[in-house]
C-alpha distance (Angstrom), angle and dihedral (degrees) to the residues before:
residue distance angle dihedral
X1 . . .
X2 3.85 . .
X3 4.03 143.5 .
X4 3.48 119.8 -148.9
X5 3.51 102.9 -152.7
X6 4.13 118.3 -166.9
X7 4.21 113.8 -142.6
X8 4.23 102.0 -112.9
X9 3.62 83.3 -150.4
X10 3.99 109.4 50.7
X11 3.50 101.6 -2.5
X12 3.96 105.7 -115.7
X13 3.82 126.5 137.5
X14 3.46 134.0 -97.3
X15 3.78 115.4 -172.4
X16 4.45 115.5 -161.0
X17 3.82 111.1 -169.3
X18 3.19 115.1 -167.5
X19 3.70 120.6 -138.4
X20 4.00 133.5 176.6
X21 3.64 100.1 -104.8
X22 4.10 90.9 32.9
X23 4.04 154.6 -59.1
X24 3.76 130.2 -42.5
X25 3.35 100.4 -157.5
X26 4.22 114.0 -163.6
X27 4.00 102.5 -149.9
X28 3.90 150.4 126.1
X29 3.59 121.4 -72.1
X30 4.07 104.5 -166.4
X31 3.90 119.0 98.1
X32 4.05 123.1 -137.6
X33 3.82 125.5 -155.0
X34 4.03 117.0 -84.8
X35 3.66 121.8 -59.4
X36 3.76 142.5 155.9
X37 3.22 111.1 -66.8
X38 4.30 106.6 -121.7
X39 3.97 125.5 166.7
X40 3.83 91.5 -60.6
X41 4.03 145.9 114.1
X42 4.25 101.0 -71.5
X43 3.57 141.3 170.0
X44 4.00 120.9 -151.3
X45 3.84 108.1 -120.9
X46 3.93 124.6 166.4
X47 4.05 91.0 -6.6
X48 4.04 86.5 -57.5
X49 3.98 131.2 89.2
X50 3.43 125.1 -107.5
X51 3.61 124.3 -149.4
X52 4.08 117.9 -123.5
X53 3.66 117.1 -126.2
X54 3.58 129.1 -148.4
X55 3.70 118.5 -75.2
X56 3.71 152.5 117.5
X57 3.40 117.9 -22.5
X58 3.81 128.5 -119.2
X59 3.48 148.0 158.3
X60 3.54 123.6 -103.5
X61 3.74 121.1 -152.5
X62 4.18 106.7 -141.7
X63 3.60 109.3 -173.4
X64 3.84 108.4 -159.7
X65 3.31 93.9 -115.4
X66 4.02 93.9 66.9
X67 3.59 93.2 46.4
X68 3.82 115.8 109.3
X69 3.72 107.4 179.2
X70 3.23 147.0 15.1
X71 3.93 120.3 174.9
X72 4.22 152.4 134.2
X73 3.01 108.8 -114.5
X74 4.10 118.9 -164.4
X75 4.19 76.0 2.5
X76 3.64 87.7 -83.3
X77 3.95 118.5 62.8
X78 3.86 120.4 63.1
X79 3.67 116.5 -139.3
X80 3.86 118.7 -169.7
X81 3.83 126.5 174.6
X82 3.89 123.3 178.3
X83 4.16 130.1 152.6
X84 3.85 118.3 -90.2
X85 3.85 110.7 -127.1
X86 3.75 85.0 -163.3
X87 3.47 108.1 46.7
X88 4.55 87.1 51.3
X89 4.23 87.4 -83.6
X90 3.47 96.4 -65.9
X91 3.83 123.1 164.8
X92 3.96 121.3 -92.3
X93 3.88 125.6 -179.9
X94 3.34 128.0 -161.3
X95 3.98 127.0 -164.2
X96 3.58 144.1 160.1
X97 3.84 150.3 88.6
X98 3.45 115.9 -41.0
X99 3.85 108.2 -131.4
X100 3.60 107.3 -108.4
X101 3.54 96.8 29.0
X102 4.11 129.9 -106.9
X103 3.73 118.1 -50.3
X104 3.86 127.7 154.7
X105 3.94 96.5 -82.8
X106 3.83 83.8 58.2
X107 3.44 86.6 56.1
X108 3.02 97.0 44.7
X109 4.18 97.2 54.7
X110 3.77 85.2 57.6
X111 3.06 94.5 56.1
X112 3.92 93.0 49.0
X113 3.72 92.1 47.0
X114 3.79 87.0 52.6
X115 3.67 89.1 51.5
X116 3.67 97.3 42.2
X117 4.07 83.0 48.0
X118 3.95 97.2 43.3
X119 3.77 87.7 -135.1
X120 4.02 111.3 -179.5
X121 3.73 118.8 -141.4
X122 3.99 92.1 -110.6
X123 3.64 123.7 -51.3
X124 3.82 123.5 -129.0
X125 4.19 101.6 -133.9
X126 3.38 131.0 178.8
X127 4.02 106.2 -151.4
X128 3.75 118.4 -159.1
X129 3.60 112.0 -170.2
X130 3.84 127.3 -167.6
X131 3.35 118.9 -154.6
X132 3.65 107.2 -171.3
X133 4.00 92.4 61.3
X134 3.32 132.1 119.2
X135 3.73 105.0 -27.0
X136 3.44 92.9 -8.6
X137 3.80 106.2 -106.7
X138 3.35 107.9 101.4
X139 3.89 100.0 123.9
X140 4.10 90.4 52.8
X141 4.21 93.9 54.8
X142 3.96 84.8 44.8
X143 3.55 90.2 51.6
X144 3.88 95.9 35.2
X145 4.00 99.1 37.2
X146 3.49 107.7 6.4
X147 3.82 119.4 47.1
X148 4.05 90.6 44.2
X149 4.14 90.0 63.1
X150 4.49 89.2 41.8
X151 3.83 80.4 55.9
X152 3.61 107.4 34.9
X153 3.78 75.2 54.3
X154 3.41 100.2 62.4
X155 3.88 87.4 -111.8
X156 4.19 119.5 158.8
X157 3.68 100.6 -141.9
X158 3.49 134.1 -162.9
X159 4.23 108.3 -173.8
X160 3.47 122.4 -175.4
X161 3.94 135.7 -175.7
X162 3.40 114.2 -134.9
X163 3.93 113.6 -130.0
X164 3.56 105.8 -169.1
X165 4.29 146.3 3.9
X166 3.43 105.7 -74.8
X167 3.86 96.4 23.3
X168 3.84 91.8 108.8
X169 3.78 88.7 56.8
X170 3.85 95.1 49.2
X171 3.60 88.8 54.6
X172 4.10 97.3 45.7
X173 4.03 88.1 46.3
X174 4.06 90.3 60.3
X175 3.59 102.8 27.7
X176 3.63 124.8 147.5
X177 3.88 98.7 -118.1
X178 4.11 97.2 -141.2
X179 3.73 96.0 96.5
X180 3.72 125.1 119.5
X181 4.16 90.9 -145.7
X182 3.87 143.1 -24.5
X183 3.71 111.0 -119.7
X184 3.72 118.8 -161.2
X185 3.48 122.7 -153.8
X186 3.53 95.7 -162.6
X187 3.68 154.9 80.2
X188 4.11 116.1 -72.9
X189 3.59 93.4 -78.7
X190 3.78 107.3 70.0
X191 4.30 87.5 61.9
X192 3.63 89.1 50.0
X193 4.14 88.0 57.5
X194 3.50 90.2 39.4
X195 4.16 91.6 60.5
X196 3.33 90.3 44.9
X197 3.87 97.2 55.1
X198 3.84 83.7 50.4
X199 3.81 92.1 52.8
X200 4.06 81.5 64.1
X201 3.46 101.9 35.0
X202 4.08 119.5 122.0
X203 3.81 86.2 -118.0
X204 3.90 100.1 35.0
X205 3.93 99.9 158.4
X206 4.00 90.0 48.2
X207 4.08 93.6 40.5
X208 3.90 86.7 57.5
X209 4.17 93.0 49.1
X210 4.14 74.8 67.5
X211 4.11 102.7 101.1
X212 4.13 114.3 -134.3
X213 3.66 110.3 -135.8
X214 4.32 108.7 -166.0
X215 3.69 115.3 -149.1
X216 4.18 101.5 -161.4
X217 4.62 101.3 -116.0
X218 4.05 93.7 130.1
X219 4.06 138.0 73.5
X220 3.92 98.3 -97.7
X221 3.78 104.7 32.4
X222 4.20 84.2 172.5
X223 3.90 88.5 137.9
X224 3.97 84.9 52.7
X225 3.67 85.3 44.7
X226 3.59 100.8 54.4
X227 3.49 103.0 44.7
X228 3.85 100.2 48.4
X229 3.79 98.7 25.0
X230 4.23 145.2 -102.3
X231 4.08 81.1 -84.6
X232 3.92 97.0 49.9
X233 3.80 105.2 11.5
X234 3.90 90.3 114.8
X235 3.22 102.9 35.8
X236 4.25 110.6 120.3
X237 3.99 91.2 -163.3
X238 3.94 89.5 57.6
X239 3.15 103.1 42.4
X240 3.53 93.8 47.6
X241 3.51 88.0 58.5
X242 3.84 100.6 43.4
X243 3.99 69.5 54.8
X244 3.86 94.4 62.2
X245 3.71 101.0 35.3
X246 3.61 113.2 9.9
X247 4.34 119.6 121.5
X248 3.93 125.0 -128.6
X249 3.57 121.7 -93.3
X250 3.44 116.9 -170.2
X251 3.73 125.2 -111.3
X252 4.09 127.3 -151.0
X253 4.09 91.8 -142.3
X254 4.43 111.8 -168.3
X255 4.09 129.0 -131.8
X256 3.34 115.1 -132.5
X257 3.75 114.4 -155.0
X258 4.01 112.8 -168.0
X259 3.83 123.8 153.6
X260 3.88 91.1 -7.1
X261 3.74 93.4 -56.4
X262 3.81 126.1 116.9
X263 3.63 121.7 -140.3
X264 3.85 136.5 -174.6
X265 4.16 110.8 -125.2
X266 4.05 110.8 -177.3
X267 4.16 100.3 165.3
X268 3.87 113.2 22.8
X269 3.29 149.9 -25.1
X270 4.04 113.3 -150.1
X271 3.87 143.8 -173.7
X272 3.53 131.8 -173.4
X273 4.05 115.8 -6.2
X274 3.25 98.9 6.4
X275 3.66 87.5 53.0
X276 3.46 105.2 48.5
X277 3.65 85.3 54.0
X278 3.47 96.8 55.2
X279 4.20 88.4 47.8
X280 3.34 104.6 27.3
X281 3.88 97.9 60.0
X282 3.61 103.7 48.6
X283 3.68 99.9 111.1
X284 4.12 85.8 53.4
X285 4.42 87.8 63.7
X286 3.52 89.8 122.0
X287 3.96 88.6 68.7
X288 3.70 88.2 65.3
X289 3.66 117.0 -154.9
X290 3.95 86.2 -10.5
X291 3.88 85.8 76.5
X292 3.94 87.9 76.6
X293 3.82 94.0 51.2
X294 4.07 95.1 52.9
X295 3.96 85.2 42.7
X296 3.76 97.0 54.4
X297 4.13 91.3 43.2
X298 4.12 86.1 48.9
X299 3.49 93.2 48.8
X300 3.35 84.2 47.9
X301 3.36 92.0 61.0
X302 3.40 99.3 57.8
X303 3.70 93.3 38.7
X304 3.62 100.7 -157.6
X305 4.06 121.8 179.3
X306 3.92 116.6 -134.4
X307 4.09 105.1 -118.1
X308 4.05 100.1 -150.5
X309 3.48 145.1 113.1
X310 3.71 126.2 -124.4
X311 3.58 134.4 -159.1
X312 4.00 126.0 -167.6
X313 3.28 132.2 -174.1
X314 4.24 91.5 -154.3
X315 3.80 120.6 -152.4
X316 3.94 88.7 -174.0
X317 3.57 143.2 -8.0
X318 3.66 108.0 179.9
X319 3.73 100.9 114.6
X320 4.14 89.6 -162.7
X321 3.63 85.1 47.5
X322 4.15 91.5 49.4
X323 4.15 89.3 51.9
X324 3.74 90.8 51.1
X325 3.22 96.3 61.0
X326 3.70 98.9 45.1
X327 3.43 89.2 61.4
X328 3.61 97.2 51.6
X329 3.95 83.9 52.0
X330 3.69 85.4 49.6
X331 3.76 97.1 57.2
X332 3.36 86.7 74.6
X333 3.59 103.1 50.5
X334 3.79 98.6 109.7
X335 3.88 88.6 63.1
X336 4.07 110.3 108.1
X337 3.26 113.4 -118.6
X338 4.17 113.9 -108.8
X339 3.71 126.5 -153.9
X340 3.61 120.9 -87.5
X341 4.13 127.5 -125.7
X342 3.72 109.3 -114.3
X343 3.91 122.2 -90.9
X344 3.81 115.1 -107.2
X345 3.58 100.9 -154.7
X346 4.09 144.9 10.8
X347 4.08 100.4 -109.5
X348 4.43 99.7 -122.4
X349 3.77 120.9 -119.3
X350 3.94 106.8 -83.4
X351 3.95 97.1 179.6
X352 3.20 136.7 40.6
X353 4.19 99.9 152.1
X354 3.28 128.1 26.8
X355 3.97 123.7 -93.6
X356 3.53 134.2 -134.1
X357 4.05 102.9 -93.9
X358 3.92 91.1 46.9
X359 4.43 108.4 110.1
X360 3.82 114.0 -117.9
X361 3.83 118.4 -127.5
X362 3.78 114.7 -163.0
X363 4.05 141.7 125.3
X364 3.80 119.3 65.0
X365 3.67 100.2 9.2
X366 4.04 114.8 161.6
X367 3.40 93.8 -178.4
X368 4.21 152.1 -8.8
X369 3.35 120.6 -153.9
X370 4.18 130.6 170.3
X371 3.92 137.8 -178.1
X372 3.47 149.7 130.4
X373 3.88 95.9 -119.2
X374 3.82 132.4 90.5
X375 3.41 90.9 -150.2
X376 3.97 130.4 47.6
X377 3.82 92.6 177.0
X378 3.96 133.3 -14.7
X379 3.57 90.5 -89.3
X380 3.96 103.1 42.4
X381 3.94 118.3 59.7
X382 3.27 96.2 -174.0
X383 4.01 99.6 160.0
X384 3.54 101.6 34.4
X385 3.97 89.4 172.4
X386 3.62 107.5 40.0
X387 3.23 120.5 132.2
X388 3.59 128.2 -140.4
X389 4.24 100.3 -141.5
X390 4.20 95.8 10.7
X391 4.15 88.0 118.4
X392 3.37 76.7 -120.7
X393 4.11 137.0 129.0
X394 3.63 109.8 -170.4
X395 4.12 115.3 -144.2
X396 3.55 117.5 -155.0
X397 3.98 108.7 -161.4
X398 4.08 107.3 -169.9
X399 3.98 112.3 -160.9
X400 3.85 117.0 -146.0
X401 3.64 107.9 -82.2
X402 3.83 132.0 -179.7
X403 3.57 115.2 -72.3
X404 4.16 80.5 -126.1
X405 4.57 86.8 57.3
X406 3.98 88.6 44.0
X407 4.21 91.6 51.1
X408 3.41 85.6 46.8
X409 4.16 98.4 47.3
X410 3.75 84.8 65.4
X411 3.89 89.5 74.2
X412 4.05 99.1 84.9
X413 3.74 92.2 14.1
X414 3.69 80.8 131.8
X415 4.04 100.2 51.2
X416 3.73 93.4 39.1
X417 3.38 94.0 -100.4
X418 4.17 98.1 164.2
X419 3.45 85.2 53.3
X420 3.92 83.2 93.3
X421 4.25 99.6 41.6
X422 4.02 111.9 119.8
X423 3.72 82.5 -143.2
X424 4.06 85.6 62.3
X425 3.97 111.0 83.6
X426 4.10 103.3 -158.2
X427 4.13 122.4 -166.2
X428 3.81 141.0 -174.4
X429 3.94 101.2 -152.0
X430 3.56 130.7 172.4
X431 4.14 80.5 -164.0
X432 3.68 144.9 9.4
X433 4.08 131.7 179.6
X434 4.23 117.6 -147.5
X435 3.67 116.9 -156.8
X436 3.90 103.5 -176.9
X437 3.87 123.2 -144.2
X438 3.94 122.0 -118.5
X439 3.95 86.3 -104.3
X440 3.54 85.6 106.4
X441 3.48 102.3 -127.8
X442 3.49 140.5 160.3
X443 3.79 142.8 -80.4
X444 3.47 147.5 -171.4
X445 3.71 162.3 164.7
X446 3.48 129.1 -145.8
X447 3.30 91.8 -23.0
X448 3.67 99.5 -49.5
X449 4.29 126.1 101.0
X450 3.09 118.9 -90.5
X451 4.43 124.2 -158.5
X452 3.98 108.1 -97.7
X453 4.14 92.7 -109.0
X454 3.72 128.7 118.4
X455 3.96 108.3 -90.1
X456 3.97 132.6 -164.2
X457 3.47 121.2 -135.6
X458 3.99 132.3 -161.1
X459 3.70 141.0 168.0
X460 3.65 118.6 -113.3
X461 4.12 99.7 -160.2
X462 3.61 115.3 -119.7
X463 3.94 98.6 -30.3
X464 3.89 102.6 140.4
X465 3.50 127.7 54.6
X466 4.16 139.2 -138.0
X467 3.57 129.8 -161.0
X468 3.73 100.4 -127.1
X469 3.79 137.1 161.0
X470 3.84 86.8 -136.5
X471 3.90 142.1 43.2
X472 4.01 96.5 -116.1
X473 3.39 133.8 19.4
X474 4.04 123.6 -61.0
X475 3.90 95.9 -116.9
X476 4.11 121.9 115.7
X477 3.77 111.5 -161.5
């Protein structure tokens, strides 16, 4: 089936066929100078549309997935936008007359595109955008790349720029709760505030029924990452669409309970290596995700075991038995998300020391490291079988190894690779207690320090939400 829809502004022809896995879209390639944008073939550049000239001809292949739009407009002209994987996902529009005017089957095959497309009516987001992450310029890609596919969405948008540390949690713990999503243009550690203002907020079980959507503008991106994929993690045109139209998968979030305080952890908690990485490398953000590679080869360096005990109450530890599952999860990846109910209540702190049945961890440990992603950035796979909603926190416990075996773990770091190494002790927990040495060492959470005390940790099943084009995470192990 195809539209044949006439240019309003010089009269050529644009013809959409529409297939069953997406659009071929007959149009010109070449790019003019800036201009106003009017009811005509355009392509987003610099936050602005530009108009198409006349050229060759060529086909464009739209999966539905990249396709923004599709609408009458005045009940007569089409207008369809969607991402160009060819021309580096930027932003085309489409719209005219279609030849032969509007009728009900022309109604209809909007309707089936938007179907095919899972276009929402227009999402109300609240967009929190840090500037200072990552290499510092996250407000110009929102404004460039971003904000043009919200709108050409039919997106209401409220963006902020965050002013200070902390700021994204002040806004999350008084937020009006109408909003379809919070998107953060950021690195990992703007969601990690923003989960923590909602443990505090007036209406904290409704606040966390709100869906997070992460837009990749820091160092890490790994929440970016794991949603969207290794292939499309950092792509801004993606995101911004899994932004506009993506469902809500549900997230097991973990309480933290340190020196009688409760805190929200979504990504990781760390000690030791993976730790000082995390810390240690701040002032090198503007590496991005290359930060975490000189880290881990410094730290190498230095070599320096983690002095703690660790206490687990496991759930499994069958490493065959952990992949088997993921891939029953995984069978099920293709599914779009849906929208969850609401949560009724905020589940209360059950643990705060360990208890009798729990395994102790202690000796030669190099480093501990737990989460509820696959992926801490693109290039480190450290969970490769977490689960998003398993009730599950998986603890990864690495032994001291040669400096020769650690060198060598790097190779794969990005498949998961050490996910397999006997020296490697892998949990499922529901809980685990940290008592750190007197090496002093560091700790952390999602990125962020953390005071050198012993901390509990528990899952608290599916309490936060993601916006997500799938039910689980986009990771194949």
């Amino acid at each position: 089936m195809s539209l044949r829809v006439r240019n309003k502004r010089d009269g050529t022809i644009i013809t959409i066929t529409i297939g069953e896995h997406g659009l071929s879209v007959r149009t010109s390639l070449a790019v003019a100078s800036k201009k106003q944008r009017g009811c005509t073939s355009c392509l987003s550049r610099a936050g602005s549309y530009d108009e198409i000239e006349k050229g060759e001809a060529a086909d464009l292949h739209i999966d539905y997935s990249d396709v923004a739009n599709c609408a009458l407009e005045n009940g007569k002209d089409v207008i369809l936008s969607f991402i160009v994987a060819e021309q580096d996902y930027n932003l085309l529009s489409v719209c005219g007359e279609v030849e032969g005017g509007a009728d009900d089957s022309l109604h209809a095959l909007i309707q089936q595109i938007r179907s095919q497309a899972r276009l929402t009516n227009g999402r109300k987001l609240k967009v929190l955008v840090n500037p200072v992450g990552g290499t510092g310029r996250a407000v110009e890609h929102y404004n460039r790349i971003v904000a043009p596919i919200l709108a050409a969405s039919g997106c209401v948008v409220n963006m902020q720029i965050l002013e200070y540390k902390g700021h994204a949690f002040d806004i999350a713990r008084t937020l009006e709760l109408s909003w379809d999503a919070v998107v953060c243009v950021s690195g990992d550690g703007i969601p990690h505030e923003v989960w923590n203002g909602f443990l505090h907020h007036s209406d904290a079980a409704k606040a966390f029924s709100i869906p997070l959507c992460p837009i990749p503008g820091g160092s890490g991106n790994g929440i970016s990452v794991c949603v969207l994929g290794a292939d499309h993690g950092l792509n801004l045109s993606v995101a911004a669409l899994n932004a506009a139209k993506g469902g809500a998968m549900p997230l097991d979030l973990m309480s933290i309970w340190q020196g009688g305080k409760r805190t929200i952890s979504y990504l990781t908690q760390a000690a030791g290596l993976m730790a000082a990485i995390d810390v240690d490398t701040e002032s090198l953000r503007w590496m991005g995700d290359t930060r975490f590679t000189v880290g881990y080869i410094r730290s190498l360096i230095k070599n320096k075991p983690c002095d703690c005990e660790i206490y687990i109450k496991v759930a499994e530890d069958d490493k065959a038995a952990m992949v088997e599952r993921l891939r029953e999860k995984s069978m099920s990846q293709s599914t779009p998300a849906t929208h969850q109910t609401e949560n009724t209540n905020i589940p209360p702190v059950r643990f705060t020391e360990p208890e009798s049945d729990w395994v102790k961890i202690s000796g030669d440990v190099w480093y501990m490291y737990a989460g509820k992603v696959p992926y801490v950035s693109r290039t480190f796979k450290q969970f490769p079988v977490a689960v998003n909603d398993d009730g599950c926190i998986d603890v990864a416990v690495q032994m001291n190894v040669s400096r020769k075996h650690k060198l060598t773990a790097m190779d794969g770091a990005d498949r998961g690779a050490m996910f397999y190494d006997d020296s490697l002790r892998y949990y499922k927990a529901t809980a685990y207690h940290f008592i750190p040495g007197n090496d002093g060492g560091r700790l952390a959470t999602d990125g962020e320090q953390l005071p050198v005390l012993p901390f509990t940790v528990e899952v608290m099943p599916s309490l936060g939400r993601l916006v997500s084009p799938y039910n689980t995470w986009n990771s194949q192990f």
